[in-house]
C-alpha positions in Angstrom: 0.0 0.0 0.0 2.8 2.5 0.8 4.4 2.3 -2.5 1.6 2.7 -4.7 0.8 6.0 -2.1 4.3 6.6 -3.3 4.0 5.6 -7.0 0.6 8.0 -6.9 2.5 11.0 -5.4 5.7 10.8 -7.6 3.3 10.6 -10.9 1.4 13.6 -9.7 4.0 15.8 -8.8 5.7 14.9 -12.5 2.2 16.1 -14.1 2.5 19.1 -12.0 5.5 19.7 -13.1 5.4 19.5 -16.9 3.9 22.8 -17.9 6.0 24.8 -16.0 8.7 23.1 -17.8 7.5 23.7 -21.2 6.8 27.2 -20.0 9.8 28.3 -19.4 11.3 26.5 -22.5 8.8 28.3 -24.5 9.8 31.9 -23.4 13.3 31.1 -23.0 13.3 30.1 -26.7 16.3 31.6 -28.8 16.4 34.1 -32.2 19.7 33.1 -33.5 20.5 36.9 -33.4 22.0 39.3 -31.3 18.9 40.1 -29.8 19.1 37.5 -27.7 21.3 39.1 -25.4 18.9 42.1 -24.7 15.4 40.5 -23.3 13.1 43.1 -24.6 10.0 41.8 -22.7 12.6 42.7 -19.2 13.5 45.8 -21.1 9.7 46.7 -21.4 8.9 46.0 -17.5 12.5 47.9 -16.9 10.5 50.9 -18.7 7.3 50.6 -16.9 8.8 50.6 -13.3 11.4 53.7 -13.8 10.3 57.1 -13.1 12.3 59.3 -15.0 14.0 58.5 -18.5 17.1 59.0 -17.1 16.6 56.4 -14.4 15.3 53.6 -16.8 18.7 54.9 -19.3 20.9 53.9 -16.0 19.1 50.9 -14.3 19.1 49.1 -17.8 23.1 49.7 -17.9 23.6 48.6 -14.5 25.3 45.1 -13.9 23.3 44.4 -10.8 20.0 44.3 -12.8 21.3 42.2 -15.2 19.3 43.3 -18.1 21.8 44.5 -20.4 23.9 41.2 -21.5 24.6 43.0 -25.1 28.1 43.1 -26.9 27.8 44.5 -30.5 31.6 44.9 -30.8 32.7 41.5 -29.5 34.8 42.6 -26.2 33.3 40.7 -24.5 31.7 43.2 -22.4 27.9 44.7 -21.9 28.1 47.8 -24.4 26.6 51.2 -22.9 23.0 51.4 -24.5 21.7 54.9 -24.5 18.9 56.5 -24.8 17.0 59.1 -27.1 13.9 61.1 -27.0 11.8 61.8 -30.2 8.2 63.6 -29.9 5.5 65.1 -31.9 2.7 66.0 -29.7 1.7 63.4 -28.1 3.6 60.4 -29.2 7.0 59.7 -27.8 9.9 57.4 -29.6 12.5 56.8 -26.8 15.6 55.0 -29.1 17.8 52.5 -27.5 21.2 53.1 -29.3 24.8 51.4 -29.3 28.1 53.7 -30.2 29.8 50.7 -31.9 32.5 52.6 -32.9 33.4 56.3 -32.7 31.5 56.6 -35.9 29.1 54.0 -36.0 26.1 53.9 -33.6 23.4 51.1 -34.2 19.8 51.4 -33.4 19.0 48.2 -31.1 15.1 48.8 -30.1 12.6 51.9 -30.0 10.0 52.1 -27.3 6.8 53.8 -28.8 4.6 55.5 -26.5 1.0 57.9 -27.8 -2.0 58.7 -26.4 -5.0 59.2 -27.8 -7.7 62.0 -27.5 -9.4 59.8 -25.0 -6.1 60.0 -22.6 -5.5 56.5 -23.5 -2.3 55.4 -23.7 -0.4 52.5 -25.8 2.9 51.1 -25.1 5.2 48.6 -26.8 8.8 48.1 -27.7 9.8 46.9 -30.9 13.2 45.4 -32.0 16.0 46.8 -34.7 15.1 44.3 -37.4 19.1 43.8 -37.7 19.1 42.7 -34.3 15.7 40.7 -33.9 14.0 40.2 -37.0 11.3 41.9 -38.9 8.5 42.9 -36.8 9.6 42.0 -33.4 7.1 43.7 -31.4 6.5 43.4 -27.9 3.9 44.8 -25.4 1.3 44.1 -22.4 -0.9 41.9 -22.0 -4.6 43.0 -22.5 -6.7 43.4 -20.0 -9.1 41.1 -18.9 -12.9 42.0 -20.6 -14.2 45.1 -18.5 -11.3 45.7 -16.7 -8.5 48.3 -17.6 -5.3 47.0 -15.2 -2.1 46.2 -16.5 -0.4 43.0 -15.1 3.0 43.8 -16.3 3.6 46.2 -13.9 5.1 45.4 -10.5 6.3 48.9 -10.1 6.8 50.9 -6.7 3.3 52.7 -7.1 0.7 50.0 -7.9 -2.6 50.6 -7.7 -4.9 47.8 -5.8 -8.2 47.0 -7.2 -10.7 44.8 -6.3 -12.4 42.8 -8.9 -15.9 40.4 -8.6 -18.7 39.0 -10.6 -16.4 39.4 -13.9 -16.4 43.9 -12.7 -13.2 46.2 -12.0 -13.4 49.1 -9.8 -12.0 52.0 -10.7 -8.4 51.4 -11.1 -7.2 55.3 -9.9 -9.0 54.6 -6.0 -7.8 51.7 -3.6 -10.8 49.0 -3.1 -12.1 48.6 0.2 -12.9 44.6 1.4 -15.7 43.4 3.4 -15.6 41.4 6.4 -17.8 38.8 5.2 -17.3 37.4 1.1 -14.8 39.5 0.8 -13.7 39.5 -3.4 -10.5 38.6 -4.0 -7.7 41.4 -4.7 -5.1 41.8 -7.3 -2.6 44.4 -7.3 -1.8 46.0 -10.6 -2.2 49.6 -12.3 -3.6 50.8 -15.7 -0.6 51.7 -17.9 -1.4 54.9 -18.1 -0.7 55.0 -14.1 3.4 53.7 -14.7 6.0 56.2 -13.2 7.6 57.3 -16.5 4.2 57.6 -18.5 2.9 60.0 -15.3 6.3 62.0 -15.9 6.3 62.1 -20.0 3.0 63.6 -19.9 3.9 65.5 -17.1 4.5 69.8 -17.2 7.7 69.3 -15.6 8.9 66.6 -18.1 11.9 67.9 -20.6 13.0 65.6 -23.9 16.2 63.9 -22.8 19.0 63.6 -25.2 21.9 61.3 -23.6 25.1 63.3 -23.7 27.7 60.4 -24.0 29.2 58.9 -27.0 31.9 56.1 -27.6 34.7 56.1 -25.0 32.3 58.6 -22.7 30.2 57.2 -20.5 28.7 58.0 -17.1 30.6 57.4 -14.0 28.3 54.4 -12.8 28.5 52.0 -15.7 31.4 49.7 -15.9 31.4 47.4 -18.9 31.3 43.9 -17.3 31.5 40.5 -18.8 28.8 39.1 -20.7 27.2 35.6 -19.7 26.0 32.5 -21.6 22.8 33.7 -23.3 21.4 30.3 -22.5 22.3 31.6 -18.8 20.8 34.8 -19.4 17.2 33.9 -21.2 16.9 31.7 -18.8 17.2 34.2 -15.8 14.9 36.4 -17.4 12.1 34.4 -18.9 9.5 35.6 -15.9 9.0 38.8 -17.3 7.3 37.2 -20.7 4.2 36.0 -18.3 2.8 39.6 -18.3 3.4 40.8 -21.8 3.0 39.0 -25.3 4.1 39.4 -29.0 7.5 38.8 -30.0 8.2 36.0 -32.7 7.7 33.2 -29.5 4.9 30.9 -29.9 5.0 30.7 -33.9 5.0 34.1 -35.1 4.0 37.5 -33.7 0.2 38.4 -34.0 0.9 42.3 -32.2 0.8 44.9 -34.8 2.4 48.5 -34.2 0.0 51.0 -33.0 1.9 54.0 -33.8 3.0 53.3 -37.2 3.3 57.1 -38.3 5.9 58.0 -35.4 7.6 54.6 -36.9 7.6 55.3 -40.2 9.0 58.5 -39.3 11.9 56.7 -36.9 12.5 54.5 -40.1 13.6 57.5 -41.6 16.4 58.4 -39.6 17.1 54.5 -38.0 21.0 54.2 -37.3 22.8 51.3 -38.1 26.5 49.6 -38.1 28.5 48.1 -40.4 30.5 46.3 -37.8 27.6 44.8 -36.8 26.0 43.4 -40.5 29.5 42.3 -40.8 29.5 40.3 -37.6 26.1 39.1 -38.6 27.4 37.9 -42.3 30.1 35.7 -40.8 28.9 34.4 -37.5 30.8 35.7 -35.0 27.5 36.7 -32.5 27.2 32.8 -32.0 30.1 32.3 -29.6 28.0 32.5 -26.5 25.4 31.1 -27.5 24.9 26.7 -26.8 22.4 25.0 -29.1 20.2 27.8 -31.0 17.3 26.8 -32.0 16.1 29.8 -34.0 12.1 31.0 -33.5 9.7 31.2 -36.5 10.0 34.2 -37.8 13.4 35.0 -37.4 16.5 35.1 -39.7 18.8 32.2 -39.8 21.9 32.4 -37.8 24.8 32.4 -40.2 27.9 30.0 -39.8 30.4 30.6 -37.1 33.7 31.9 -38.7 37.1 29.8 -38.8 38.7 32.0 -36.8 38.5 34.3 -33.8 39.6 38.2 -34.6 41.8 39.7 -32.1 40.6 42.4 -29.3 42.8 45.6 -30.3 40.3 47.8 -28.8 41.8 50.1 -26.0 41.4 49.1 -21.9 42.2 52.2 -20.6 39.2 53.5 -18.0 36.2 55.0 -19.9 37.1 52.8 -23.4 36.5 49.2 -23.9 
């Protein structure tokens, strides 16, 4: 009798277990492209969380956040990803940029913010096409029918609000609970309630242009080593629960809301030679394990038959 009790409790826990396996497979699922070294679904939540451009430009550069795990000009070390403030009217283009060299800067990702007449706001990143693919688009989750909360954000100002019978309160007042069938609580907040949406629409809020170039960076950012990206997806995956799009899951169904403020970023998009020449003979595959590149995206091309040498300064401030 005990080992069939036993038998019966190992065979549930393996069924347990299985789709939290495949889940994280799923998300942790690779490109074949540089992109995989910048998690734009962390990048995203990064965004959402920071209260000032400025902050979100420095936590994503920081090594103890471990977001930034991107080396364009093979180092071997995070490259300092800035970044740049577009707007007309209402709609915001903040550009995530890479000085590769002193004259090359390559365009990595562009995070599209607008808002409507309505004071509805839409948000989504969407990644270089050199460095993801075409039409790598990510954003949050929608919410649930009725309901206007956002589930991607875990920020430091959430707004709690109670929801029953299929009905959300109004997400801008905290919910009160009942002593007696009390409805169950989730906290979350409407997008247009995130830190740095509050501050871009702000009267205080100024553009911000990033003053640093190749060789100049700010004081706090030290270019550390880079890490397996089988390593890194993997420490990352969580953040893909609250947001969807991408090319995971057999294509990307999100479309771009803003498309005139991106076909007016197309227009000026930056991008490196260094890098499509790295691209053209392989040499962003040598952290990478078994790639096992997502429909969608652009084949990986084959690793070159031999290694170029660093001759890239070390002194402080260059890498």
């Amino acid at each position: 009798m005990n080992k069939r009790i036993l038998s019966l409790i190992v065979l549930v826990f393996c069924v347990l277990s299985v789709p939290v396996f495949s889940q994280t497979e799923n998300d942790t699922t690779l490109l074949g492209l540089p992109g995989d070294n910048l998690d734009l679904y962390a990048v995203l939540d990064l965004f959402q969380k920071s209260k000032t451009i400025e902050e979100f430009e420095k936590s994503l550069n920081e090594e103890k956040t471990g977001i930034n795990n991107l080396d364009l000009n093979l180092d071997n070390k995070v490259d300092f990803i800035k970044v740049d403030t577009k707007q007309k009217d209402e709609s915001f283009t903040f550009i995530l940029q890479v000085d590769v060299t002193e004259k090359e800067t390559q365009d990595v990702a562009v995070i599209l913010v607008d808002r409507d007449k309505n004071k509805k706001v839409t948000l989504q990143i969407v990644g270089d096409k050199d460095l993801y693919g075409k039409d790598y688009v990510v954003e949050p989750k929608p919410a649930a029918p009725a309901g206007t909360p956002n589930p991607a954000y875990t920020g430091t100002q959430p707004v709690t609000t109670t929801t029953a019978a299929g009905a959300v309160t109004d997400a801008t007042k905290t919910a009160t609970t009942s002593t007696a069938a009390a409805p169950a609580t989730t906290t979350v907040v409407v997008v247009e309630s995130a830190p740095v949406i509050q501050y871009v629409y702000s009267p205080v809020y100024v553009p911000y242009h990033p003053p640093y170039h190749y060789g100049f960076y700010p004081p706090y950012f030290v270019a550390f080593t880079c890490v397996a990206v089988s390593a890194y997806r993997h420490h990352h995956y969580y953040h893909h629960a609250a947001y969807h799009g991408g090319h995971y899951g057999g294509g990307n169904t999100v479309v771009i809301h803003n498309t005139n403020n991106f076909n007016n970023y197309n227009n000026s998009r930056r991008t490196s030679n260094t890098v499509n020449h790295n691209m053209a003979n392989g040499s962003y595959n040598a952290n990478r394990a078994a790639v096992t590149p997502a429909k969608g995206a652009a084949p990986a091309a084959k690793p070159a038959a031999t290694k170029k040498s660093n001759t890239r300064s070390t002194r402080r401030g260059r890498r």
